[in-house]
N, C-alpha and C positions, 0 to 999 in steps of 0.2 A: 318391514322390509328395509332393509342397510341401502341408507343414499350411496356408501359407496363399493365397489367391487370388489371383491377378494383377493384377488388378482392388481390391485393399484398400486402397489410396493415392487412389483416385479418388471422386468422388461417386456417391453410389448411385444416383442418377434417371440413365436413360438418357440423354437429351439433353445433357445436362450433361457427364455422366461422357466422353459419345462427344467432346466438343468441347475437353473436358480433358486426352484421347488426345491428341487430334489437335494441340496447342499443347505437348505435352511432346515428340510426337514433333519436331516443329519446332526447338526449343530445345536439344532434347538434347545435350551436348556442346560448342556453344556455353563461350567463357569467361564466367565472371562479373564485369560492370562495373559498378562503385560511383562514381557521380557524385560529384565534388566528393570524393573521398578524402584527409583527413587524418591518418588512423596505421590500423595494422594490430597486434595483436599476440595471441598464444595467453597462453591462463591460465596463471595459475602454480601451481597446484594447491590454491591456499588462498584465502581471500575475494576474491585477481585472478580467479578461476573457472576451470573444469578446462581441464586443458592439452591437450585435444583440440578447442580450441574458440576457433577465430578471433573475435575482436573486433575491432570496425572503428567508425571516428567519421566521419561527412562532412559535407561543408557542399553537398547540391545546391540545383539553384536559383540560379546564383552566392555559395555561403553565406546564400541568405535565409532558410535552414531548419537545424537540426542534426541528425544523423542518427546515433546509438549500436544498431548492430546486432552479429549473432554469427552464424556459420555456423558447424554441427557435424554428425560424419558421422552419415549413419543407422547404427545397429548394427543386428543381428539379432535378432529377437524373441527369441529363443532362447539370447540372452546374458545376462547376468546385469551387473550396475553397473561389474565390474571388466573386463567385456569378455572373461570364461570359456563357456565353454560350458556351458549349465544345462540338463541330461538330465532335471530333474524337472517342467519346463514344461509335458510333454507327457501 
């Protein structure tokens, strides 16, 4: 049985949460496109930032805006910093 609910990622009011379904289902799988994409790179595990974690610069908008974001994996509740399994969570 999953300590946690399926439903834990989503907003708690019904309406919401049902409409917040219904747009992940849509998207799911879908690639992820970054407008105006100027570099990509993972951390370097020291003040570049951790190395499981895409960094990315863009100029959308034809470059009228700058854009410094990062995409990283979710891990498991149930892991610990280093990405171990932490049997004392529970």
């Amino acid at each position: 049985m999953p300590l946690l609910h399926e439903d834990r990622l989503f907003p708690a009011e019904a309406s919401t949460r049902d409409i917040s379904k219904r747009l992940y289902a849509t998207v799911r799988g879908l690639p992820i496109v970054i407008e105006g994409l100027w570099g990509l790179t993972f951390g370097n595990g020291g003040r570049g930032g951790r190395p499981e974690t895409l960094y990315f610069t863009a100029g959308p908008d034809d470059e009228g805006h700058g854009l410094f974001g990062s995409l990283s994996p979710v891990r498991s509740l149930n892991q610990d910093d280093q990405g171990n399994e932490d049997n004392n969570s529970q």
